[in-house]
C-alpha positions in Angstrom: 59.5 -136.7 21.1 62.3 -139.0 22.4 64.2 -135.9 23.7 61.4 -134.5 25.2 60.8 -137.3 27.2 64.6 -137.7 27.8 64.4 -134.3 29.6 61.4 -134.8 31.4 63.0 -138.1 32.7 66.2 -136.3 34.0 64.1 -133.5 35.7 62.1 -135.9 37.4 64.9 -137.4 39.1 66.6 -136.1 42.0 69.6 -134.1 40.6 73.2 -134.5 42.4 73.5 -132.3 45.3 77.0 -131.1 43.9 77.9 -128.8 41.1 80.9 -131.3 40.6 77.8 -134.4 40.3 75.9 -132.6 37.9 78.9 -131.8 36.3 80.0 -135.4 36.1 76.4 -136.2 34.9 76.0 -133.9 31.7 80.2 -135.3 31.1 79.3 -138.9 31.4 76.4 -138.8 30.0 76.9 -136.6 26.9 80.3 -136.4 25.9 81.4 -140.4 27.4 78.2 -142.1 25.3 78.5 -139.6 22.1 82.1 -140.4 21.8 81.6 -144.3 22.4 78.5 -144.4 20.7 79.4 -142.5 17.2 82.9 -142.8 17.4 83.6 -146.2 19.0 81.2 -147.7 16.0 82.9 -145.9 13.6 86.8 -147.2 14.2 85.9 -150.9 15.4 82.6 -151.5 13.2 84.1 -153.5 10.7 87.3 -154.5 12.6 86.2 -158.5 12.4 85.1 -158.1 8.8 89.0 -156.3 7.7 91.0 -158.4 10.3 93.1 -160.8 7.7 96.2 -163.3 8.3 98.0 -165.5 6.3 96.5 -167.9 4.9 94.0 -165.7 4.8 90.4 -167.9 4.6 87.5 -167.3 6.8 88.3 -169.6 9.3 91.3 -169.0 10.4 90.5 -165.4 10.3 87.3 -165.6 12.3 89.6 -168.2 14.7 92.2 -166.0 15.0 89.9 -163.0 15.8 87.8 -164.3 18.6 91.6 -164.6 20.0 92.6 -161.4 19.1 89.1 -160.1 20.8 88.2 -162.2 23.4 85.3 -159.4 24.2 85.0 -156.3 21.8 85.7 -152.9 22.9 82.7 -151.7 22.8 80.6 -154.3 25.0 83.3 -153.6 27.3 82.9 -149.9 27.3 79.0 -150.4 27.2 78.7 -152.8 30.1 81.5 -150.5 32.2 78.8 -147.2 31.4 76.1 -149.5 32.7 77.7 -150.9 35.5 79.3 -147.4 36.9 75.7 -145.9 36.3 74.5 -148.7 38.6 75.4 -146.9 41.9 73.3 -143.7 41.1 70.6 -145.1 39.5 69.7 -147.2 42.9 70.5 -143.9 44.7 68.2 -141.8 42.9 65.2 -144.4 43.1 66.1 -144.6 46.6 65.5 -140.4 46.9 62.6 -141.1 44.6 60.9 -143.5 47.0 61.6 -141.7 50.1 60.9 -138.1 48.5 64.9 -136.9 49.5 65.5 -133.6 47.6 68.5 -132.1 47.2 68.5 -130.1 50.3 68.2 -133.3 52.3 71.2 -135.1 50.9 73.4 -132.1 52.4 71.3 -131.7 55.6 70.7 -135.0 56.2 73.9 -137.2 57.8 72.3 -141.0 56.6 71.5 -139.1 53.3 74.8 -137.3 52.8 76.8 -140.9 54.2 74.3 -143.2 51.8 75.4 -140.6 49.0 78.9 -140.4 49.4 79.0 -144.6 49.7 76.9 -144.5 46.2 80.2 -142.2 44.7 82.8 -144.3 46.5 81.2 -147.2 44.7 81.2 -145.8 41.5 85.2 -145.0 41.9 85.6 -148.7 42.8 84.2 -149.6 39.8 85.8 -147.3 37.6 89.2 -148.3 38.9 88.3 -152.4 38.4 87.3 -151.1 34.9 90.2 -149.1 34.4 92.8 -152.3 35.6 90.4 -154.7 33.4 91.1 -152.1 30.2 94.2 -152.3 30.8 94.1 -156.4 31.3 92.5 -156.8 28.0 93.6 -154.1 25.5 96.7 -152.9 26.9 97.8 -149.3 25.8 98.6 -150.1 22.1 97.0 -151.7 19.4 100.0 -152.8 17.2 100.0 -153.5 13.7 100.8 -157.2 13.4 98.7 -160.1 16.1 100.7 -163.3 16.4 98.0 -166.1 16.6 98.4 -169.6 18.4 96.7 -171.6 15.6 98.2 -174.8 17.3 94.6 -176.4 17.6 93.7 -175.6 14.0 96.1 -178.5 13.4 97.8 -176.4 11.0 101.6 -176.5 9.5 102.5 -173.2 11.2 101.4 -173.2 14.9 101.7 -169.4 14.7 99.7 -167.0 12.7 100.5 -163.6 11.6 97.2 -161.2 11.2 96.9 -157.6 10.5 95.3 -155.6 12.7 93.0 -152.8 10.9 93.4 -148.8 11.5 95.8 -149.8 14.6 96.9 -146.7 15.0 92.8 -144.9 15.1 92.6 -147.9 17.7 95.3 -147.1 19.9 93.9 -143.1 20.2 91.0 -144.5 21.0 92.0 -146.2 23.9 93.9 -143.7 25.3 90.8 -141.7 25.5 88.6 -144.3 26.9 91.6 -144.4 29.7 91.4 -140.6 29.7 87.9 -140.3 30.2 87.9 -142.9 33.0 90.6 -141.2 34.9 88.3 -137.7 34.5 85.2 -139.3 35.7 87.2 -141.1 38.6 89.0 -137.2 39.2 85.7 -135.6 39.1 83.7 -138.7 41.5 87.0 -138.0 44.7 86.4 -134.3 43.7 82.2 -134.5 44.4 83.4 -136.4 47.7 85.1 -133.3 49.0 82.8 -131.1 47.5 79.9 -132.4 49.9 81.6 -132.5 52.9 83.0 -129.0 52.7 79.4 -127.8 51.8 77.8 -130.5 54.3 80.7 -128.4 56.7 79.3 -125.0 56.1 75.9 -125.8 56.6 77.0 -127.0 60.4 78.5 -124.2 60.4 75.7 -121.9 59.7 74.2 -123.7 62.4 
């Protein structure tokens, strides 16, 4: 029932105008949120529960955790599939309001402008995403986190921790960067994509 009204959702929204957009919507949507969603939960699940350092008592490992992961992966990943879904969302309520098919975002020069801002914004956003990512996680997980445990007002001022399935973590992340860079390669490629069919229906004129 859920997936029936899934589809019936999708198809009563105005589709992108683009084979590249609806493209970029069936990749975003399915393979992006699968892969985050079943595989994201299954290699950082438990990372806070296995995440251990010497001494290891709850704690210091809890303590040394939240500084290991100031935010977890995957509220990052979730708000940054939110936040780049933003920009079409408003766009297709907009077309919903004002009854703009697909036909009138390529006819159309404030529809095809007002579309192509709403993909321009939703590269802008992937690329803050993408230098956040990069901010936060780096491009490796390694095995062994040094903590500052200076406020614990402990003996050692610094910590060593394990770090659980580093090296599951540090695939991981190069996919997330990977899928990033695809939706960003596929989001310049709609752009030019629109214009050269905007183009030949001038032409045709």
């Amino acid at each position: 029932m859920s997936l029936n009204y899934i589809k019936n959702f999708y198809e009563g929204c105005v589709k992108p105008p683009t084979v590249i957009g609806q493209f970029h919507t069936l990749f975003f949507g399915s393979v992006r949120m699968f892969f985050l969603g079943v595989l994201g939960f299954a290699v950082y699940g438990n990372e806070a529960l296995h995440f251990s350092c010497d001494p290891d008592k709850r704690e210091i490992n809890l303590f040394c955790y939240n500084q290991f992961r100031p935010i977890t992966p995957q509220v990052f990943w979730a708000l940054q599939l939110v936040v780049v879904l933003l920009p079409g969302a408003i766009f297709h309520l907009y077309a919903a309001c004002k009854s703009i098919n697909q036909e009138c975002i390529l006819q159309k020069p404030m529809y095809t402008v007002i579309y192509i801002l709403s993909v321009l914004l939703r590269i802008s956003l992937e690329v803050a995403a993408f230098w956040l990512q990069i901010h936060l996680f780096g491009f490796q997980v390694k095995p062994l986190y040094l903590c500052d445990a200076e406020s614990l007002g402990k003996k050692m001022n610094v910590l060593k921790c394990m770090v659980p399935e580093h090296f599951e973590k540090t695939i991981f992340l190069i996919a997330m960067y990977t899928f990033t860079v695809i939706t960003m390669v596929l989001c310049v490629a709609e752009i030019f994509e629109i214009i050269f069919r905007r183009s030949c229906f001038l032409f045709k004129q």
